[in-house]
Structures are given as structure tokens and as C-alpha cells.
C-alpha positions in Angstrom: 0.0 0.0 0.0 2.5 2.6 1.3 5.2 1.6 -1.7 1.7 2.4 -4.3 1.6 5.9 -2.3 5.3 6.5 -2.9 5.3 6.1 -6.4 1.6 7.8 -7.2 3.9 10.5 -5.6 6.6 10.3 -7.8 4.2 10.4 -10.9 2.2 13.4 -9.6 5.6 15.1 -9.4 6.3 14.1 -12.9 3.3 15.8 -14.1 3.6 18.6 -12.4 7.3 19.1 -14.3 5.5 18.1 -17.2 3.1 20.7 -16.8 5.3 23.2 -15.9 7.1 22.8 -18.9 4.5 23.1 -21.3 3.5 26.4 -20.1 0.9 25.6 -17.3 1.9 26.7 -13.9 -1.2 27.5 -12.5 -2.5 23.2 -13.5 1.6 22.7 -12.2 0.5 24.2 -8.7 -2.1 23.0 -7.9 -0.8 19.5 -8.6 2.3 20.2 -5.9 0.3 21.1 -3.6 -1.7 18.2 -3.7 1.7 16.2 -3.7 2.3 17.9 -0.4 -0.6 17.2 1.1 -0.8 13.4 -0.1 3.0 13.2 1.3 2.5 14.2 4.7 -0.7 12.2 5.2 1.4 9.2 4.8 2.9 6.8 7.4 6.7 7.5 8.2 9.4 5.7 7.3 10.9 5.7 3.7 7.7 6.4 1.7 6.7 9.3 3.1 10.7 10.9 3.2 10.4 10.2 -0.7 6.9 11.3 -1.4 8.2 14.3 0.8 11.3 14.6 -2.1 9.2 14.5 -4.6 7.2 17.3 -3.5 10.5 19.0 -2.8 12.0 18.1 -6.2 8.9 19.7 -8.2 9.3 22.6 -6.3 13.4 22.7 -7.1 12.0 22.1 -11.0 10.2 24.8 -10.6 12.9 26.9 -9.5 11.4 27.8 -6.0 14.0 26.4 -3.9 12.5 28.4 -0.9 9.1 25.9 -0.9 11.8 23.1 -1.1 14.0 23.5 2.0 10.6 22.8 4.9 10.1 19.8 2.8 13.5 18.7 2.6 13.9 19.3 6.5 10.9 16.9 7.5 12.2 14.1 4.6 15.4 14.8 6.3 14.1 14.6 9.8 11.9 11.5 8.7 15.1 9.4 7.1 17.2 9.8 10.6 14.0 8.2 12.2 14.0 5.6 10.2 14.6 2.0 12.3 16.2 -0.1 9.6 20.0 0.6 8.5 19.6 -0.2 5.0 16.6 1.6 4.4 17.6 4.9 6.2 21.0 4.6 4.4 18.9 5.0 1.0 16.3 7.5 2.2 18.8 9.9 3.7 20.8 9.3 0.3 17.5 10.3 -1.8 17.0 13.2 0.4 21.1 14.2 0.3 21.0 14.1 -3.9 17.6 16.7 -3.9 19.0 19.1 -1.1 22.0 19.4 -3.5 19.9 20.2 -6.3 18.3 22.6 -3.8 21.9 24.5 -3.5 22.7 22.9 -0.7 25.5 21.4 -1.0 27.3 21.4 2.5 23.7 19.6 3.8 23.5 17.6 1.3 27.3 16.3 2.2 26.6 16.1 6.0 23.2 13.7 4.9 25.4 11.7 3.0 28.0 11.1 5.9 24.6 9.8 7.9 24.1 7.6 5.4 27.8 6.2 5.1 27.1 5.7 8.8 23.9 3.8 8.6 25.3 1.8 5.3 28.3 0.9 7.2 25.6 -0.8 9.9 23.8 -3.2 7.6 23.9 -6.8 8.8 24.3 -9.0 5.1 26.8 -8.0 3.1 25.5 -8.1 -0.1 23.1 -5.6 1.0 26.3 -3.4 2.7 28.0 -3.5 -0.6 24.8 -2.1 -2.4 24.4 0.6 0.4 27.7 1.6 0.4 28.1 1.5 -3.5 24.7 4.1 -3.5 26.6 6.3 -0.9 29.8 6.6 -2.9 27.8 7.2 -6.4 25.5 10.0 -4.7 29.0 11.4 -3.3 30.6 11.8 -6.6 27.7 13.2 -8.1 27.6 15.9 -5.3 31.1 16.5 -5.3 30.4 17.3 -9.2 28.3 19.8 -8.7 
């Protein structure tokens, strides 16, 4: 149910790019605003930090950076929360990779040490290697930019 929810929210957040991009902001919105609202009804844990990004992301898309940081604090907020190693080491990673498309780069750095941390933590080490293999990629792409 909750994994549905997440990606409904990435596809509203799609659509409101897509409108965006064609010209309708007003339709654009409206559609992010709904976003926000769906994401904070949800359940914490990693759904709702990356329903919570995607609301933050259309906003980033939509160059309004300022409506992105509250989100981006409570997705951040909500991936620290999170019980499991492995699954806060990827939600503070998702949330790391859209502050720094937010500008910030030094939070986005200081998520991804959290999530080096938590990755570092995970009992099987296939799943380690994974976690720690997304860390270093969403590293060198912030260090890029």
C-alpha cells in the first residue's frame, strides 16, 4: 500500500514538471500542492521521506527552492527516524541528492555522511556492498556539482 503511495507520488511530481514545462503553472500548482498534502498524510518511514522529495524536487524544478527547504527538512528529519539501517541509508541518500539540487550542497554532504554511517551498519553484506556502493555514487555526483 504505502510503496503504491510513494510512487503515485513520484508520478504526480512528474506531471507537475510536465506541466510546468508546457507552459501551465497555475494546472503545475495545484498539482504540488496536492503532492504535499498526499506526502504528509502518509505513514513515516521511507515512503513518506520520498513522497516528501518529490514534492520538494517539483518545487526545485520549478525553481522555487525556498518551498523546497521545509520539505526537505521533515524528509530529512523523517530518514534519521527511520529503524532499519539499510533503508535509512537510501532515504537519507534520496534526500542528500535533492538538497544538493536545492543549492545545498554542505547539507546535502553532511546527509550523505549519515548515510555512510547507517550503510556501514547493515547486517548482510550483499546488501552493505549495495548501500555503500549508493553512498559513494551520490558522493561523486555531489562532489560534481
Amino acid at each position: 500500500d504505502s510503496v503504491e503511495e510513494r510512487f503515485q507520488a513520484k508520478a504526480l511530481a512528474a506531471v507537475a514538471t510536465g506541466c510546468l514545462a508546457a507552459g501551465v503553472s497555475d494546472v503545475a500548482g495545484e498539482l504540488v500542492e496536492t503532492l504535499e498534502k498526499s506526502a504528509r498524510a502518509l505513514e513515516d518511514g521511507r515512503p513518506k521521506v520520498e513522497a516528501l522529495v518529490a514534492a520538494a524536487t517539483a518545487h526545485i524544478e520549478q525553481k522555487k527552492p525556498d518551498a523546497a527547504k521545509p520539505l526537505l527538512d521533515e524528509a530529512a528529519a523523517g530518514a534519521k527516524a527511520i529503524e532499519g539501517n539499510e533503508n535509512r541509508a537510501y532515504a537519507l541518500v534520496t534526500v542528500a541528492l535533492a538538497t544538493n539540487a536545492s543549492g545545498d550542497k554542505k547539507a546535502a554532504l553532511a546527509l550523505l555522511k549519515e548515510a555512510d554511517k547507517s550503510a556501514s551498519k547493515v547486517g548482510d553484506a550483499d546488501a552493505q556492498k549495495n548501500a555503500a556502493e549508493k553512498v559513494r555514487a551520490a558522493e561523486a555526483e555531489v562532489g560534481r556539482k
